[in-house]
C-alpha positions as CSV (number, residue, x, y, z in Angstrom):
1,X,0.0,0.0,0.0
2,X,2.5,2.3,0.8
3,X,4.8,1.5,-2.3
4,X,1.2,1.7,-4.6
5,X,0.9,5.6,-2.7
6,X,4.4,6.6,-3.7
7,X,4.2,5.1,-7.7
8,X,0.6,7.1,-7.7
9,X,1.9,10.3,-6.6
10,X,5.2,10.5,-8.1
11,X,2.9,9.5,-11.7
12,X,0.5,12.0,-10.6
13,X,3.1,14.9,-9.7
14,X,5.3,14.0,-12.7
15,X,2.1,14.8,-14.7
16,X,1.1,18.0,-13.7
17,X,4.8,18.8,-13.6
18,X,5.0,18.5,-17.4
19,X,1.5,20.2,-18.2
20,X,3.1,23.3,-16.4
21,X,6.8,23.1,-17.4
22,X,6.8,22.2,-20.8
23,X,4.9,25.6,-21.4
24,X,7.3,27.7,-19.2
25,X,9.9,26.3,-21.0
26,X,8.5,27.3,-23.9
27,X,7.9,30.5,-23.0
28,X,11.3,31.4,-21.7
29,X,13.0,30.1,-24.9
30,X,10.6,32.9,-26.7
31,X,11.3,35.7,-23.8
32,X,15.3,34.9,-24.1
33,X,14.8,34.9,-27.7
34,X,12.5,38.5,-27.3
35,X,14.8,39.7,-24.7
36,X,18.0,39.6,-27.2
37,X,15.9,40.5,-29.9
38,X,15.2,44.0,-28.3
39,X,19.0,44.7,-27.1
40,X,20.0,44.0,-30.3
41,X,17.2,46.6,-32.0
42,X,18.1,49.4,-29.3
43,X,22.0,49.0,-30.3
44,X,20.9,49.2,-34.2
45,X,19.1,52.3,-33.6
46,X,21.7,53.7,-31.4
47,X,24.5,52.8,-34.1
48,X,22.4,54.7,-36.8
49,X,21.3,57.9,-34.3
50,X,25.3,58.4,-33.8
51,X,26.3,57.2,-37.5
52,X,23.6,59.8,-39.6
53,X,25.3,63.1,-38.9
54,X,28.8,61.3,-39.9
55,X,27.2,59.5,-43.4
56,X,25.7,62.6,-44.5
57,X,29.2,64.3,-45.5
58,X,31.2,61.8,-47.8
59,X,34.9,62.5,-45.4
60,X,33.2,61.3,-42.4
61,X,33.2,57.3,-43.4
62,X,36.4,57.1,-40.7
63,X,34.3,58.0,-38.2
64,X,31.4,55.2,-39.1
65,X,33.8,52.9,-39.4
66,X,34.9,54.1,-35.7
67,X,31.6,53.9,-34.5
68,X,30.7,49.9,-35.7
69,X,33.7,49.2,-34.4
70,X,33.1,50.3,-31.2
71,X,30.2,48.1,-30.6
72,X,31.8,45.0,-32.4
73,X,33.2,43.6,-28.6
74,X,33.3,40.0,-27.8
75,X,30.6,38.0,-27.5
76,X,28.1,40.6,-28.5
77,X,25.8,40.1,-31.4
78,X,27.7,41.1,-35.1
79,X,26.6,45.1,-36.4
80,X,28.0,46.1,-39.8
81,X,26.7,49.1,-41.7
82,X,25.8,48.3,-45.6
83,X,26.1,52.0,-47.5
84,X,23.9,52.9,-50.3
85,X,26.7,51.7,-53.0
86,X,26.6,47.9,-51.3
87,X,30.2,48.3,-49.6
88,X,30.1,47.1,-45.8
89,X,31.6,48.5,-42.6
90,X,31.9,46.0,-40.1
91,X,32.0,42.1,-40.0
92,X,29.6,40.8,-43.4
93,X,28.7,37.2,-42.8
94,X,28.1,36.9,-46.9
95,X,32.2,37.3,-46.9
96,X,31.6,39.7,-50.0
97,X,29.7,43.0,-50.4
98,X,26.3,42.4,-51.2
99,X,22.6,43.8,-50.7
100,X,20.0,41.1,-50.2
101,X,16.6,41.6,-50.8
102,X,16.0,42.7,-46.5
103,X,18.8,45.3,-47.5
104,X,16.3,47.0,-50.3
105,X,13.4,46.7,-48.3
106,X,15.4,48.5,-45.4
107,X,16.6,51.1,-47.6
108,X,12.5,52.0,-47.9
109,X,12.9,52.9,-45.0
110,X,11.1,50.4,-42.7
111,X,13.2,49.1,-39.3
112,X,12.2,45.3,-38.9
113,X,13.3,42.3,-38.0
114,X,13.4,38.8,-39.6
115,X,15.1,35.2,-39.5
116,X,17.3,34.0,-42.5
117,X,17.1,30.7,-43.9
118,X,20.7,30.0,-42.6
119,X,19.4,30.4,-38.5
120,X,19.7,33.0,-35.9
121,X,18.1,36.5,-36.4
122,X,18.6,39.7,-37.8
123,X,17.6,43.2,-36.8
124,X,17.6,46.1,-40.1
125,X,17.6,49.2,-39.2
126,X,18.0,52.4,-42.0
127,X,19.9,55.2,-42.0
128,X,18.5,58.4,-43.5
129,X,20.2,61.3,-44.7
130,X,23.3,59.0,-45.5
131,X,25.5,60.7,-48.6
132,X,24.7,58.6,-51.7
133,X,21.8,57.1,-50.5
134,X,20.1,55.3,-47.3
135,X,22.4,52.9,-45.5
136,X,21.5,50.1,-42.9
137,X,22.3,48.9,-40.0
138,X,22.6,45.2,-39.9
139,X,23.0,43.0,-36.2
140,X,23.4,39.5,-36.8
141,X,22.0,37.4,-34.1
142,X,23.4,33.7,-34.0
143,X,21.1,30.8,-32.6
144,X,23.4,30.7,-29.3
145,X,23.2,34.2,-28.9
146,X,19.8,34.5,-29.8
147,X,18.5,31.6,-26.6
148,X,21.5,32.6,-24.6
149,X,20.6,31.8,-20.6
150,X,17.8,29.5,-22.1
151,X,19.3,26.5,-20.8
152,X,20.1,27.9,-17.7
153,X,16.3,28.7,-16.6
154,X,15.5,24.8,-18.0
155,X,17.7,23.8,-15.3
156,X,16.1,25.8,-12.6
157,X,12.7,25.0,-13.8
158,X,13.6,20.8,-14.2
159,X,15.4,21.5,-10.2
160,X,11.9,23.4,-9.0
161,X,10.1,20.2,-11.0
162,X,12.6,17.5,-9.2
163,X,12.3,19.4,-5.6
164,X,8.1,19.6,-6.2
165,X,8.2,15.5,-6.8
166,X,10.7,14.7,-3.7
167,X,8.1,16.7,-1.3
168,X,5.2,15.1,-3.1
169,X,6.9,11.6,-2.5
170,X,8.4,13.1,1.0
171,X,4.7,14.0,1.7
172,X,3.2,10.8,0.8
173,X,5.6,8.4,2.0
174,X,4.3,10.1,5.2
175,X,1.0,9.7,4.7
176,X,1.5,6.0,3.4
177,X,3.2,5.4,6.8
178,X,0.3,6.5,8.9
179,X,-2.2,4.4,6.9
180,X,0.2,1.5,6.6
181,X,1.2,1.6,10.4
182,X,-2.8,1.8,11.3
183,X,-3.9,-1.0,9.0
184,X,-0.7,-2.7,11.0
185,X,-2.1,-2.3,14.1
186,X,-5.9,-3.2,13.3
187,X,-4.2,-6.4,11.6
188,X,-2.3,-7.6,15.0
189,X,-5.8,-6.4,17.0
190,X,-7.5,-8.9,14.7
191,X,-4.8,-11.7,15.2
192,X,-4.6,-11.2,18.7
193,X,-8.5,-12.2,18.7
194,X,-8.5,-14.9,16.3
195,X,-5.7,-16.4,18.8
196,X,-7.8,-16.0,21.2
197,X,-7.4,-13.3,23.4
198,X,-10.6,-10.9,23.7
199,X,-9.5,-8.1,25.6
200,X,-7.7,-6.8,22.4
201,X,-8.5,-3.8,21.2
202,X,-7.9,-1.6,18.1
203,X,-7.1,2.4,19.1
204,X,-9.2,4.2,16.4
205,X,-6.7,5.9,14.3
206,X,-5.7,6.8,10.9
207,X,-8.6,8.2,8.3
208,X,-12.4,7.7,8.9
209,X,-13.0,4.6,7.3
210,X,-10.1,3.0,9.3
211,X,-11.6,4.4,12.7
212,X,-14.8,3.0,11.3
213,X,-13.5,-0.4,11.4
214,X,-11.6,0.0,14.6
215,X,-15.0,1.0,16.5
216,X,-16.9,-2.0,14.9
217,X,-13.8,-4.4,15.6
218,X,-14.4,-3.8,19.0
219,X,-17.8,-3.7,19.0
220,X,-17.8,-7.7,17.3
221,X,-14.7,-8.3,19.6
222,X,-16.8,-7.4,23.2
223,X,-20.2,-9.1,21.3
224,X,-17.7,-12.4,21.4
225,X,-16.6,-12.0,25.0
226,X,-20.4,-11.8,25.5
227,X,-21.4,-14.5,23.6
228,X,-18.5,-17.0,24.9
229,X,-19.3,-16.3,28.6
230,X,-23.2,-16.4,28.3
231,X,-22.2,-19.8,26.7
232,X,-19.9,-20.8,29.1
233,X,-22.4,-19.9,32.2
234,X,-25.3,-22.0,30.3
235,X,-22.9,-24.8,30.0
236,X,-21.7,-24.7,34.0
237,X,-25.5,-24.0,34.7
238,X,-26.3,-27.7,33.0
239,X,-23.5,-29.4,34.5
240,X,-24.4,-28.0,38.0
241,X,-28.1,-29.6,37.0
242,X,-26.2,-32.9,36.9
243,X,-25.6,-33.1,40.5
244,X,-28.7,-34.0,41.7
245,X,-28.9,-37.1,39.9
246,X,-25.7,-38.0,40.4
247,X,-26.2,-37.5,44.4
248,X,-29.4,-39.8,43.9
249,X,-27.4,-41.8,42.1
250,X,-25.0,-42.7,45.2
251,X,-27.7,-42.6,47.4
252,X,-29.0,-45.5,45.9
253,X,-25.3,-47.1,45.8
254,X,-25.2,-46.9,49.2
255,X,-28.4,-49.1,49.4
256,X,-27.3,-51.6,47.8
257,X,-27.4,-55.0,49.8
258,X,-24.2,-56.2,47.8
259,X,-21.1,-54.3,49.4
260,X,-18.6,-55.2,46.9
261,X,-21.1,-54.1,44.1
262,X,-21.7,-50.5,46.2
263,X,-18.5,-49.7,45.9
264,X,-18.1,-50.7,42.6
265,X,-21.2,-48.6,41.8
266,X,-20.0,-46.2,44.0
267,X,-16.6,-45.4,43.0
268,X,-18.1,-44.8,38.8
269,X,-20.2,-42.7,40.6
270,X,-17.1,-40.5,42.2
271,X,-15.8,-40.4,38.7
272,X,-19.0,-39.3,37.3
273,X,-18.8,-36.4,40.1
274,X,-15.1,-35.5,39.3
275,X,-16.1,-35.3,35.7
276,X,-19.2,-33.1,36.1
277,X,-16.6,-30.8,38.5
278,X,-14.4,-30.9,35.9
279,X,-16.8,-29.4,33.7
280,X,-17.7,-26.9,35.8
281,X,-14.3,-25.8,36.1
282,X,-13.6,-25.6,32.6
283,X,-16.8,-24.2,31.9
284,X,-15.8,-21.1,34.5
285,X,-12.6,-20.7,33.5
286,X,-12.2,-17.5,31.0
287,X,-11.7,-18.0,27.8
288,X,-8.8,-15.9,27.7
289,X,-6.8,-17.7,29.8
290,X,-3.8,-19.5,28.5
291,X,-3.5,-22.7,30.2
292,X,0.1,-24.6,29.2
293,X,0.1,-28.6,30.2
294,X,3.7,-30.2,30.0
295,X,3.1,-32.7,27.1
296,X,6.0,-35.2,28.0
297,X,5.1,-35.4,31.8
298,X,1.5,-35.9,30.2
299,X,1.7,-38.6,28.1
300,X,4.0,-40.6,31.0
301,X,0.9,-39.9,33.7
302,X,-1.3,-41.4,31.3
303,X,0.8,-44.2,30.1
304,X,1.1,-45.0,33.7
305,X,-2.5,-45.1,34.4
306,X,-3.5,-47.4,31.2
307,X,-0.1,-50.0,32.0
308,X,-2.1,-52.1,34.1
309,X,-4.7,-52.8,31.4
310,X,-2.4,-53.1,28.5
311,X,-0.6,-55.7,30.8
312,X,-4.0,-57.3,31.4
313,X,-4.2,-57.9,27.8
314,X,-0.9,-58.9,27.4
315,X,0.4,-55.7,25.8
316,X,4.1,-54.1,26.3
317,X,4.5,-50.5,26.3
318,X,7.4,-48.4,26.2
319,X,7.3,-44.5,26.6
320,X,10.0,-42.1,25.3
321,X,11.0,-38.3,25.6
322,X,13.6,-37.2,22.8
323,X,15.1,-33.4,23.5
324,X,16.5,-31.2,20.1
325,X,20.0,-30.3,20.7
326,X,19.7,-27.2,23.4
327,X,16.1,-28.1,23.9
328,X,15.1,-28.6,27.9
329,X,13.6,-32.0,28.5
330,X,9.9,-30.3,29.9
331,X,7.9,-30.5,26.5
332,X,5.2,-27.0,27.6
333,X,2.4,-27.0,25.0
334,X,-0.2,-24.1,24.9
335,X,-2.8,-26.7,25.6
336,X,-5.4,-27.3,29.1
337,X,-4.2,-30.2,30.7
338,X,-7.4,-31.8,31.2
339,X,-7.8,-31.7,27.1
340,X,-4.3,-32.6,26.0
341,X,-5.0,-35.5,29.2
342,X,-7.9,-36.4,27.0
343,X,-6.5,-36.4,24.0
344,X,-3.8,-39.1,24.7
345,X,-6.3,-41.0,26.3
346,X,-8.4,-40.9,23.0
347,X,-5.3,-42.3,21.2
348,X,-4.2,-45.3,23.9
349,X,-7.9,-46.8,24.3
350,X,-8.0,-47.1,20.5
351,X,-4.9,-49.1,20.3
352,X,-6.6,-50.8,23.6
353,X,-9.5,-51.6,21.6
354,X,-8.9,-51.9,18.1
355,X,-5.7,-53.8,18.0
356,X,-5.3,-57.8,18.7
357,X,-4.4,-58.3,22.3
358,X,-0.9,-58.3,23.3
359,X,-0.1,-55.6,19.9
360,X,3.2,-53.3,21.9
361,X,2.3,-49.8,21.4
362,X,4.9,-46.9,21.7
363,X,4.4,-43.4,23.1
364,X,6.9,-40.8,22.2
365,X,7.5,-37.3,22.6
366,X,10.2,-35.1,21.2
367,X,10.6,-31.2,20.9
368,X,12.6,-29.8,17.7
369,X,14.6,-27.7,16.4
370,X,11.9,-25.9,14.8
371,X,10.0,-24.9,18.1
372,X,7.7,-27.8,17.9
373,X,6.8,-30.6,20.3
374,X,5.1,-33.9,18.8
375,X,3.3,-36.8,20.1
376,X,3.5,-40.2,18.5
377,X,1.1,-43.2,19.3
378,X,2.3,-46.1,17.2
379,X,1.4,-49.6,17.7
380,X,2.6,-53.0,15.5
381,X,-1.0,-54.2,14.5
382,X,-2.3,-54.8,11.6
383,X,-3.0,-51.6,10.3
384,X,-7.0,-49.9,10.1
385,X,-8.9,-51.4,7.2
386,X,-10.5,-49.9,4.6
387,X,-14.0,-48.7,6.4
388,X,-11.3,-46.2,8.4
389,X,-9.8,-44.2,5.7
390,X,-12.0,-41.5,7.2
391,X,-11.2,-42.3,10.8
392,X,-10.7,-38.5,11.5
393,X,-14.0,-37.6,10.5
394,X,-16.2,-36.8,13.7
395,X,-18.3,-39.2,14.2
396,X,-17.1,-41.6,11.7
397,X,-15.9,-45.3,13.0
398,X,-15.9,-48.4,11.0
399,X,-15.8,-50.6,14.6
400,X,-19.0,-49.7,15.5
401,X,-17.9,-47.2,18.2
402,X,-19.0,-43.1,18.6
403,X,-15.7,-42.1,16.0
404,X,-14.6,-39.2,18.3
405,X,-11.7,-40.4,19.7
406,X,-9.2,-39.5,16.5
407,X,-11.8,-36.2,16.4
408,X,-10.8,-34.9,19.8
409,X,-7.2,-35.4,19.3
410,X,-7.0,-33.7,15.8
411,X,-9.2,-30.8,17.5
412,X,-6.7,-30.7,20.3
413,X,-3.6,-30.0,18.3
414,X,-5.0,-27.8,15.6
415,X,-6.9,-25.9,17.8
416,X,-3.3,-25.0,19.3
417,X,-2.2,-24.0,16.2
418,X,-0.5,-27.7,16.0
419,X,-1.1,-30.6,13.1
420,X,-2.8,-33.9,13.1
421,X,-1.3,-37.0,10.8
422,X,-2.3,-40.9,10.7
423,X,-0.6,-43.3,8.5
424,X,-1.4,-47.2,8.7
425,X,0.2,-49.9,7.0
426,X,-0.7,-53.4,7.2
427,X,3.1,-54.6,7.9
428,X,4.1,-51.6,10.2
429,X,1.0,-50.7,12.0
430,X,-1.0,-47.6,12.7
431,X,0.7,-44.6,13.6
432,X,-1.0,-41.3,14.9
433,X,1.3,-38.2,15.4
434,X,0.0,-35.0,17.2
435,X,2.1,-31.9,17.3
436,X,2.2,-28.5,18.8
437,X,4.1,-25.2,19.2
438,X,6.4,-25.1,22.0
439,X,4.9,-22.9,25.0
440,X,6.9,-19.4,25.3
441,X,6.5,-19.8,29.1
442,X,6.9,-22.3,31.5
443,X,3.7,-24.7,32.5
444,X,2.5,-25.1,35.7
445,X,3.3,-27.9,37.7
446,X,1.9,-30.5,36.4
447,X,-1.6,-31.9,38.8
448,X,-1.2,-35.6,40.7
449,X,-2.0,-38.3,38.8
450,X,-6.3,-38.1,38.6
451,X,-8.1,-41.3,37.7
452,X,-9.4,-41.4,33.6
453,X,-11.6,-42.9,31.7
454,X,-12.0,-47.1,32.9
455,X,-12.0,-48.3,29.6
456,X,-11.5,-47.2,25.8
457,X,-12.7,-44.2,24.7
458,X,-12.3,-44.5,20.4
């Protein structure tokens, strides 16, 4: 924008530049050429006011001759005097005497001016009263002296022209600047909220129309803020409903006759109550807030709590943390811990459940060079079949399950700016990889180890 400013008003300037100095330069190539014109007729006229008396008596040629001499200096225009019988005082550009047909219409009596075929000007002025007949005075004006300082006032016009564009450009390179830097700053107000962060606001600057979209920027910006927390309160609001039930729920647990199966019931329904809390507390928390989990420290928790029911099935498991060169061994991802917790969960209850029992699976997370941290689930099965080539798909599951497993992890890691990428293979198994941009601060300590789901989740 601000380049497109300058090109349009050094093409603009240069334009009206040349409508106006074209004619100027015109015009003082004629006034040079009128200026010189006129000295040269008021030395003519002078020359034949001081020459008359001394051509009127024949002895007095001497003194003519003195006179044309006189004003014959350097770098003044030629005068020669052409006497009635065609002889020539002074410098005669013909070489020999002669009386051109100017000469005989001088010799009327008429003072004029013309411009010979060969260039430059000449001025004719008579002489009356001239022994023998009427003589003329004749100043030769060459082309140089004619337009002499013509050149010089095309140099101060073209440096007026060139000092008029730079303060044009000067002038909108400012202005470019102040749009540019305003259009800046709404842009970064706009990323700021597309990241995620709803107090940002745009400081009305700039011309109307850019204030205009400041004011209504904010305006949309505080409507979200709105929207998200009236959404966030209704959401709390139904989760809060849930506890009733859920207290019946353990009331009736607590009836039960059978003790073992109380507790049983019991404890699924403790789990029940730290989930609903749990989406209380997620429901509450703002939305600006930027929770940071410590992937690697995350994925071990978890691997922890699903080991006794991969070694039920006869699984083995291994779990590895690979650093980049320089890189510290914490893994902090801009993601909420209870969502990266479920996540990872997603991805080991589908090798749990999809994969022949005692498949090894591998967890591994590594941070790189690039400022990235990635999480790989990769098991040795025998691949997904054909029905799952749209796995990823909410709500799409060829093993007759609810297909949001893969869903909530790909949400997970885009939604944290991050990528998602599955690749099966019927010889090397399935492998899911998840990664994220590397936190710029420090995550919290991570929580104790909180029970999960008790089973796969797909």
């Amino acid at each position: 924008m601000r380049r497109s400013l300058l090109l349009l008003t050094a093409a603009t300037t240069a334009l009206v530049l040349t409508a106006l100095l074209v004619p100027l330069t015109l015009l003082t190539r004629t006034h040079a050429a009128d200026r010189t014109t006129a000295e040269a007729t008021a030395r003519a006229q002078w020359v034949a006011h001081a020459i008359g008396p001394a051509l009127a008596t024949p002895d007095e040629r001497e003194t003519a001759e003195q006179t044309v001499e006189s004003v014959n200096t350097q770098d003044l225009p030629s005068t020669s005097l052409v006497l009635a019988d065609g002889s020539v005082i002074g410098p005669d550009p013909g070489g020999a005497p002669r009386v051109t047909d100017a000469i005989r219409l001088a010799r009327t009596g008429r003072a004029f001016t013309y411009e010979p075929s060969t260039g430059g000007r000449q001025v004719l002025v008579p002489v009356q009263g001239a022994a023998g007949g009427t003589a003329v005075v004749q100043v030769t004006l060459s082309e140089k002296q004619l337009y002499a300082g013509t050149m010089t006032s095309w140099l101060v016009l073209a440096g007026i022209g060139v000092g008029l564009v730079l303060v044009g450009l000067l002038l909108a390179d400012r202005l470019g600047a102040r749009l540019v830097g305003a259009t800046r700053r709404l842009a970064r107000t706009a990323d700021r909220l597309a990241a995620g962060d709803l107090t940002a606001r745009a400081t009305p600057e700039g011309p109307p129309e850019l204030r205009l979209v400041a004011g209504q920027l904010n305006h949309l910006a505080t409507r979200i803020d709105e929207l998200l927390t009236a959404e966030r309160e209704n959401a709390a609001d139904l989760a809060h409903r849930l506890r009733t039930p859920v207290a019946a729920l353990r009331l009736d647990a607590e009836t039960l006759r059978d003790s073992e199966e109380a507790q049983r019931i019991a404890a699924d329904v403790a789990a029940l109550e730290r989930s609903v809390d749990d989406v209380i507390r997620k429901a509450r928390r703002p939305f600006r807030d930027a929770p940071y989990a410590d992937l690697a420290a995350v994925a071990r928790e978890r691997a922890a709590f699903w080991l006794p029911l991969a070694e039920d099935q006869g699984r083995t498991t291994e779990t590895e943390t690979e650093e980049a060169e320089g890189a510290e061994a914490a893994a902090p991802v801009p993601v909420p811990e209870d969502d990266l917790t479920a996540a990872i969960d997603a991805l080991i209850g589908n090798v749990l459940d999809h994969t022949p029992q005692g498949t090894p699976f591998r967890i591994t997370v590594r941070t790189t060079p690039a400022g990235r941290a990635e999480l790989t689930v990769a098991d040795e099965g025998p691949g997904l079949p054909a029905t799952y080539a749209d796995a990823p798909a909410r709500g799409t599951s060829g093993g007759g399950s609810t297909g949001l497993g893969l869903d909530i992890a790909r949400r997970t890691a885009e939604s944290a700016g991050g990528t998602f990428e599955m690749a099966s293979d019927a010889n090397s198994g399935t492998r899911v990889t998840l990664t994220f941009p590397l936190a710029a601060r420090p995550p919290a300590k991570p929580s104790e180890t909180r029970p999960g789901p008790t089973g796969p989740t797909d």
